[in-house]
PDB file of N, CA, C and O in Angstrom:
ATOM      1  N   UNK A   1      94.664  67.927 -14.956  1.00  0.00           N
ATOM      2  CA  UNK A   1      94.528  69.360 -15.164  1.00  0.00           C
ATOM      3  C   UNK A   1      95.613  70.127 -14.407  1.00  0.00           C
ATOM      4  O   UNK A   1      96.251  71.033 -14.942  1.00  0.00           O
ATOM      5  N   UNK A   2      95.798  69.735 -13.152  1.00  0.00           N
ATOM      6  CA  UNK A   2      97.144  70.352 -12.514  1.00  0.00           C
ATOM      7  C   UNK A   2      98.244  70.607 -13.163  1.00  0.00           C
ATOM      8  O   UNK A   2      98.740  71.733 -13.191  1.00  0.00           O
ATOM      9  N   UNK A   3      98.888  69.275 -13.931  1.00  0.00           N
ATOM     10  CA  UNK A   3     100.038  69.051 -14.811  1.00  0.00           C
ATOM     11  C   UNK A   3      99.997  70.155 -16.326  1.00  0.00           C
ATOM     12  O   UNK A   3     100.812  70.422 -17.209  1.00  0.00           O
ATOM     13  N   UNK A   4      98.556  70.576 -16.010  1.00  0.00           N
ATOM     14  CA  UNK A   4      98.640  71.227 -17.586  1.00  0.00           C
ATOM     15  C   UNK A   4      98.438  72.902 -16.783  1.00  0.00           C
ATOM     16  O   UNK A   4      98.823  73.759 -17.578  1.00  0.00           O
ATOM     17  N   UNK A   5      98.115  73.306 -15.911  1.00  0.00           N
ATOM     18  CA  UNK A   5      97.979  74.965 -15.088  1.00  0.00           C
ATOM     19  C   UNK A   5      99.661  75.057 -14.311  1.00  0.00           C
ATOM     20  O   UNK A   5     100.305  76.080 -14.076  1.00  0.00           O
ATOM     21  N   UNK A   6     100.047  73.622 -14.040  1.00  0.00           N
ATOM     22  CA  UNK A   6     101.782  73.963 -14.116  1.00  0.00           C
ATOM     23  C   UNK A   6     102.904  74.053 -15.328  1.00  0.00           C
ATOM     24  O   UNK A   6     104.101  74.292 -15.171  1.00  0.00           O
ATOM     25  N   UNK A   7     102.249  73.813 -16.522  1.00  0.00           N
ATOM     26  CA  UNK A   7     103.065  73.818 -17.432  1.00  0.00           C
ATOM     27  C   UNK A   7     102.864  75.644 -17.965  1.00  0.00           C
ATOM     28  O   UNK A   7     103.842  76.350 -18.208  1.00  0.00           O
ATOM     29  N   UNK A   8     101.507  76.110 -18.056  1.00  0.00           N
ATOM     30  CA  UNK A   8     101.393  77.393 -18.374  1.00  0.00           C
ATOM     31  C   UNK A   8     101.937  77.990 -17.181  1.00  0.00           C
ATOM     32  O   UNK A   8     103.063  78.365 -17.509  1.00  0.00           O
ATOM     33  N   UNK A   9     101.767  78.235 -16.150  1.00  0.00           N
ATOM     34  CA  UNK A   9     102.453  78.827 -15.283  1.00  0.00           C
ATOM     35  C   UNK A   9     103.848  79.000 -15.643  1.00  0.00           C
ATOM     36  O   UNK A   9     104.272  80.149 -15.770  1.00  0.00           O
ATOM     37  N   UNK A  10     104.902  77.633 -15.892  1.00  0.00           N
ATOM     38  CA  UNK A  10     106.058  78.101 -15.809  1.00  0.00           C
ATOM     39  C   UNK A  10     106.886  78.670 -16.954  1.00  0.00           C
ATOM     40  O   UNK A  10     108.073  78.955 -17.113  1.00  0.00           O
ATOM     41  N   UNK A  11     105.457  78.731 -17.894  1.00  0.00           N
ATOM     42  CA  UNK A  11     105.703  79.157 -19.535  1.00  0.00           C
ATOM     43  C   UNK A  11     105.714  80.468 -19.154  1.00  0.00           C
ATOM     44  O   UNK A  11     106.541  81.204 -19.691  1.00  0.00           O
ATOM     45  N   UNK A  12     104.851  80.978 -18.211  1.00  0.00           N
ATOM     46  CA  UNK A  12     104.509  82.508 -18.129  1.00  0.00           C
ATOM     47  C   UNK A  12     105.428  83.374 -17.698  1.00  0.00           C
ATOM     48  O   UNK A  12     106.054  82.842 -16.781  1.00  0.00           O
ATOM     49  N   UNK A  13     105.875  84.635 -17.957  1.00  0.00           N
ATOM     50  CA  UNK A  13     107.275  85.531 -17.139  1.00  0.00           C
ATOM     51  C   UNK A  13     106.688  85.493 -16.220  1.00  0.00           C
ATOM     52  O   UNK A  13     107.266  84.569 -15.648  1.00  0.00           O
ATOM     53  N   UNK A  14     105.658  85.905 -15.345  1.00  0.00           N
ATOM     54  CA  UNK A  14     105.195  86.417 -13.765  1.00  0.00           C
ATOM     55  C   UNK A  14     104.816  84.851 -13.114  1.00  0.00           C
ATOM     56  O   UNK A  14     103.867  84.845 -12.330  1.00  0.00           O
ATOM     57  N   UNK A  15     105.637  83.255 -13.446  1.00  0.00           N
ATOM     58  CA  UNK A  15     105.030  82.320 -13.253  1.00  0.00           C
ATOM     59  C   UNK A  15     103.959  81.892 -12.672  1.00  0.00           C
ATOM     60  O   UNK A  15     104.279  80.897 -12.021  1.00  0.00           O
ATOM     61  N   UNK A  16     102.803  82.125 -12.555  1.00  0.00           N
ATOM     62  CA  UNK A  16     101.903  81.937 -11.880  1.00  0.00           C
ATOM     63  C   UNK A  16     100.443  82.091 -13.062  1.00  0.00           C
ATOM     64  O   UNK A  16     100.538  82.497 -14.221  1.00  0.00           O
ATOM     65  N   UNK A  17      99.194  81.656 -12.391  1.00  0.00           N
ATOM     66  CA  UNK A  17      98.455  82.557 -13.322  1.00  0.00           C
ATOM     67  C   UNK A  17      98.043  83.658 -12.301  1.00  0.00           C
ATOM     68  O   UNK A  17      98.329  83.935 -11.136  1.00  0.00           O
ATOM     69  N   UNK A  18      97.022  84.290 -13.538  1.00  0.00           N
ATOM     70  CA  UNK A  18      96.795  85.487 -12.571  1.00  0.00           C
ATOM     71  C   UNK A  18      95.221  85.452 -12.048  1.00  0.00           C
ATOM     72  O   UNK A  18      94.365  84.761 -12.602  1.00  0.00           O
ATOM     73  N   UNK A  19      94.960  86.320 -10.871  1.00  0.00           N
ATOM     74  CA  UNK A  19      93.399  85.900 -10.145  1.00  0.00           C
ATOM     75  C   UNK A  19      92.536  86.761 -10.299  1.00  0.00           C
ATOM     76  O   UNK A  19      93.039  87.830  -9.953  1.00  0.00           O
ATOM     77  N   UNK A  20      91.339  86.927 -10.682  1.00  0.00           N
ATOM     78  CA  UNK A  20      90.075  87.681 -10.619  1.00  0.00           C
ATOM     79  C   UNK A  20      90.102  88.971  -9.968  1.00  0.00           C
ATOM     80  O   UNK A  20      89.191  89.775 -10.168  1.00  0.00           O
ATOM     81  N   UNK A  21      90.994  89.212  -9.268  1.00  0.00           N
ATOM     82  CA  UNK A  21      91.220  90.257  -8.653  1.00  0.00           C
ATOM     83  C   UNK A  21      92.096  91.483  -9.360  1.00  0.00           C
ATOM     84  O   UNK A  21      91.924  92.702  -9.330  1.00  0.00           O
ATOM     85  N   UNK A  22      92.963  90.777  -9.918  1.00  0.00           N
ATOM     86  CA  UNK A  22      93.998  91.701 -10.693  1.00  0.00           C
ATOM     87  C   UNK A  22      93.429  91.905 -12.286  1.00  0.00           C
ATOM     88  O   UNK A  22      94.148  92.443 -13.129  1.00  0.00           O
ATOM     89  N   UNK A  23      92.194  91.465 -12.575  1.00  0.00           N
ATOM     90  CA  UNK A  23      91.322  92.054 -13.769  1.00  0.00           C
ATOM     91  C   UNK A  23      90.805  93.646 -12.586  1.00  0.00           C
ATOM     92  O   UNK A  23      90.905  94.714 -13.189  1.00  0.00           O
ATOM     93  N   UNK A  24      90.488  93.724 -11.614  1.00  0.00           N
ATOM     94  CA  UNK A  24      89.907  95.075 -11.208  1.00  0.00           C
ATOM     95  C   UNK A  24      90.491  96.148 -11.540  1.00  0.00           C
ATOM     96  O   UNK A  24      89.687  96.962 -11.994  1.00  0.00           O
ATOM     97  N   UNK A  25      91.658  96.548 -11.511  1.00  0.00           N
ATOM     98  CA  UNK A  25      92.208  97.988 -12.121  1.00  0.00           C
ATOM     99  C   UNK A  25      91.699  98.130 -13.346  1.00  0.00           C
ATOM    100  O   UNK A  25      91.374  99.282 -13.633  1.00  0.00           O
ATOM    101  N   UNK A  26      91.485  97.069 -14.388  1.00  0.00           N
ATOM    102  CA  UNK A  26      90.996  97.350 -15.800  1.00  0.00           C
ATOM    103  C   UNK A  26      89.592  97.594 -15.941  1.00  0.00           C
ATOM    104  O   UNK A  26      89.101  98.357 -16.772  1.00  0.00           O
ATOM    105  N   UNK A  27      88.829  96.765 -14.909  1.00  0.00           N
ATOM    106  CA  UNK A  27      87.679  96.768 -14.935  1.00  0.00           C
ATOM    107  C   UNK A  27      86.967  98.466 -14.394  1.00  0.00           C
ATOM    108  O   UNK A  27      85.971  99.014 -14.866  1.00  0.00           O
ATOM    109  N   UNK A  28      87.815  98.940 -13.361  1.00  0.00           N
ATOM    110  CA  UNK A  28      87.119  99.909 -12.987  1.00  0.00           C
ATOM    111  C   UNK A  28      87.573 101.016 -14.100  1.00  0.00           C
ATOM    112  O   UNK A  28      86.798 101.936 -14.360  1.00  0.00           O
ATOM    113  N   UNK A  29      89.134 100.893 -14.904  1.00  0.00           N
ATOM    114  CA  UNK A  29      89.149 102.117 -15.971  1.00  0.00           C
ATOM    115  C   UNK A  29      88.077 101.893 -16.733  1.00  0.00           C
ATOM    116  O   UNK A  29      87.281 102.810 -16.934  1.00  0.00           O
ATOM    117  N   UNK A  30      87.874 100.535 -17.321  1.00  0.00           N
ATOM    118  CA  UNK A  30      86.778 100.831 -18.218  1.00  0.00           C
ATOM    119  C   UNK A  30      85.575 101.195 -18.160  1.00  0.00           C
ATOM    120  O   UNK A  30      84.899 101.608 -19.103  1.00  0.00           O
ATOM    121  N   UNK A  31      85.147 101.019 -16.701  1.00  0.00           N
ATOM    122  CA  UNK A  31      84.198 101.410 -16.090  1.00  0.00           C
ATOM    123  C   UNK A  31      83.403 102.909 -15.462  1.00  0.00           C
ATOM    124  O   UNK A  31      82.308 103.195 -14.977  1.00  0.00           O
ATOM    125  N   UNK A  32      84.937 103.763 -15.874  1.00  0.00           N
ATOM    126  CA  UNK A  32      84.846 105.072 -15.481  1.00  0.00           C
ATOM    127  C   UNK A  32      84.948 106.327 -16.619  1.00  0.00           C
ATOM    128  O   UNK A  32      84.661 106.128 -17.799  1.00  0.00           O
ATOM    129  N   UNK A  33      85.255 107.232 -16.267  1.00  0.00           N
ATOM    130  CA  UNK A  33      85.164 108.515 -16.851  1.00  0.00           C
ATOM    131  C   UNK A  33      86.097 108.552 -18.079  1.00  0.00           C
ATOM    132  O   UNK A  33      85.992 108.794 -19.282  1.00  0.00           O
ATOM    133  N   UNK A  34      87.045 108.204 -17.217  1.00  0.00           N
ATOM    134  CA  UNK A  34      88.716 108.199 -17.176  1.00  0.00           C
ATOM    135  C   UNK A  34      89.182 107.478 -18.425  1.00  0.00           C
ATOM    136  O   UNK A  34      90.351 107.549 -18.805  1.00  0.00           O
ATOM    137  N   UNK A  35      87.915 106.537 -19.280  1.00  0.00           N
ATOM    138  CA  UNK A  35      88.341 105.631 -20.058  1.00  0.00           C
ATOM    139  C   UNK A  35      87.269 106.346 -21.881  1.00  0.00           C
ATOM    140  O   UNK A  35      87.125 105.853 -23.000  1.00  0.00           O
ATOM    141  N   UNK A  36      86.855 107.481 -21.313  1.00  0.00           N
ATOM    142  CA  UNK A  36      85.750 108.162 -22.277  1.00  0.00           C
ATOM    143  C   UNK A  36      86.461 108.243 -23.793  1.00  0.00           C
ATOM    144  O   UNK A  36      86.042 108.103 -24.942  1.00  0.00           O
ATOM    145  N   UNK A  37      87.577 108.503 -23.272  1.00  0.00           N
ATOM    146  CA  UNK A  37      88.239 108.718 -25.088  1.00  0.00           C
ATOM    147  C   UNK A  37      89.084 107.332 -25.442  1.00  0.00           C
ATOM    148  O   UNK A  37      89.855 107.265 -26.400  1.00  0.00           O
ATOM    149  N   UNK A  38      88.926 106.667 -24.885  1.00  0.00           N
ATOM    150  CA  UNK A  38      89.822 104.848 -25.039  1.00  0.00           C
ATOM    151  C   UNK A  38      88.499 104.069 -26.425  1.00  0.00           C
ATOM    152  O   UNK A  38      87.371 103.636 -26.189  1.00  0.00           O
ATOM    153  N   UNK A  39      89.166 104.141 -27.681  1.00  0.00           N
ATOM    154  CA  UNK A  39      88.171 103.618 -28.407  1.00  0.00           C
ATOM    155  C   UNK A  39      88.753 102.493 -29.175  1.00  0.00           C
ATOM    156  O   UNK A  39      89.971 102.631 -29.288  1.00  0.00           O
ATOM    157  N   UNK A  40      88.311 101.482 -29.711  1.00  0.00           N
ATOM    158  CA  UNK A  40      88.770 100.047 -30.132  1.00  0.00           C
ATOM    159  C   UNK A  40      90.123  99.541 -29.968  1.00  0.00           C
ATOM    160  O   UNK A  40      90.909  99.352 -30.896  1.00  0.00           O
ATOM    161  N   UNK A  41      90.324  99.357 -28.884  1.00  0.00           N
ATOM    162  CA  UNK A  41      91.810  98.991 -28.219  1.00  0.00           C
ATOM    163  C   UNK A  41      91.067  97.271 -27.226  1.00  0.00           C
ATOM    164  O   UNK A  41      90.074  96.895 -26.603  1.00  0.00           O
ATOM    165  N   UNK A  42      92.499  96.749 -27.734  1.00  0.00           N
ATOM    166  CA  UNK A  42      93.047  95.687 -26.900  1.00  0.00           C
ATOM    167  C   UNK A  42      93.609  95.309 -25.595  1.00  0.00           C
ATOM    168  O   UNK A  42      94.739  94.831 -25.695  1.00  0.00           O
ATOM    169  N   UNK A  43      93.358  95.351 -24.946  1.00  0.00           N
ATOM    170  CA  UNK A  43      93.768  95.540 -23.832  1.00  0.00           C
ATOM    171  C   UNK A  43      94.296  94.232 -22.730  1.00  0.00           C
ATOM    172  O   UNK A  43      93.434  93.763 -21.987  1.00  0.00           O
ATOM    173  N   UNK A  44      95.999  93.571 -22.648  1.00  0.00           N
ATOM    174  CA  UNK A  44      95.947  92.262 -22.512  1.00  0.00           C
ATOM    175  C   UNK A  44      96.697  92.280 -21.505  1.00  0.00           C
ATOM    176  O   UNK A  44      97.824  92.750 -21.350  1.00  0.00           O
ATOM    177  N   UNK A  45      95.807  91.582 -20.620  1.00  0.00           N
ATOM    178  CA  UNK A  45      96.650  91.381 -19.122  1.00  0.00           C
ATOM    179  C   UNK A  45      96.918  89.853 -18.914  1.00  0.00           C
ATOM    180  O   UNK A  45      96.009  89.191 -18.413  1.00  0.00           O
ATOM    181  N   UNK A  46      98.117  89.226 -19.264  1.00  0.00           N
ATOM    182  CA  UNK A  46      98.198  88.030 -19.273  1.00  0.00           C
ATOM    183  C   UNK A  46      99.506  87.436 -18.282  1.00  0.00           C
ATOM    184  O   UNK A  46      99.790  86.256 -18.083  1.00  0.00           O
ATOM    185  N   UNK A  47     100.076  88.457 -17.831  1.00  0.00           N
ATOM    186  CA  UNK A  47     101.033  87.852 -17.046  1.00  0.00           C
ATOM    187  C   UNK A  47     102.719  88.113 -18.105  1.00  0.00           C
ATOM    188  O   UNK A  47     103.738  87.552 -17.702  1.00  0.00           O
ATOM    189  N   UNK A  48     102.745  88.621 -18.850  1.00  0.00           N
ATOM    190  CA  UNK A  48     103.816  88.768 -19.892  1.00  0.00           C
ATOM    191  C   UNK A  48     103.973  87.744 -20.925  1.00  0.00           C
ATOM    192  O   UNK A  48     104.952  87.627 -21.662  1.00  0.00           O
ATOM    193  N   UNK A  49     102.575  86.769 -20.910  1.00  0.00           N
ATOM    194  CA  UNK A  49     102.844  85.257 -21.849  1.00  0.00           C
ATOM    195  C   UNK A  49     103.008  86.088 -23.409  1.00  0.00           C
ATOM    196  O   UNK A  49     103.757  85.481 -24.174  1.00  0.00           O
ATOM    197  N   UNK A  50     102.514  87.159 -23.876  1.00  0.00           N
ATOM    198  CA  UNK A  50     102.934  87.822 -25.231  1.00  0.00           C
ATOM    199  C   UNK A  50     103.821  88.312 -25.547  1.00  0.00           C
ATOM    200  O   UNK A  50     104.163  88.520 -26.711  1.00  0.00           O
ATOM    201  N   UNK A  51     104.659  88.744 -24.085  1.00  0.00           N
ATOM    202  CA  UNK A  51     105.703  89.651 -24.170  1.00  0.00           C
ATOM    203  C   UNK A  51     107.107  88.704 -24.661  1.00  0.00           C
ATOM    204  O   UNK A  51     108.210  89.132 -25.002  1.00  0.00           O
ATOM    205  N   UNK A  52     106.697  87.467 -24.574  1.00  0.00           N
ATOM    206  CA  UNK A  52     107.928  86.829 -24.892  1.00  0.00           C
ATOM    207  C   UNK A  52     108.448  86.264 -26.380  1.00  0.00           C
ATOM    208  O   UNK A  52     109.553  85.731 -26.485  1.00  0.00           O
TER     209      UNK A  52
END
């Protein structure tokens, strides 16, 4: 399993994956006021693996 979380990693632009922690900025917009008019949207935090 190592050999396969280092192969996505170095596939990824931000090489690394990303941790439970850096879902919180999304979690608390969606979670707030701030997100009242945000309606059927995608929203993809992956490290830039789409951007490429």
């Amino acid at each position: 399993m190592k050999a396969f979380e280092q192969t996505i990693a170095s596939l990824t632009p931000m090489g690394r994956k990303g941790t439970p922690k850096e879902l919180r900025g999304l979690v608390v917009l969606l979670a707030s006021d701030a997100s009242s008019f945000i309606t059927g949207q995608v929203f993809t935090q992956d490290g830039g693996w789409t951007s490429t």
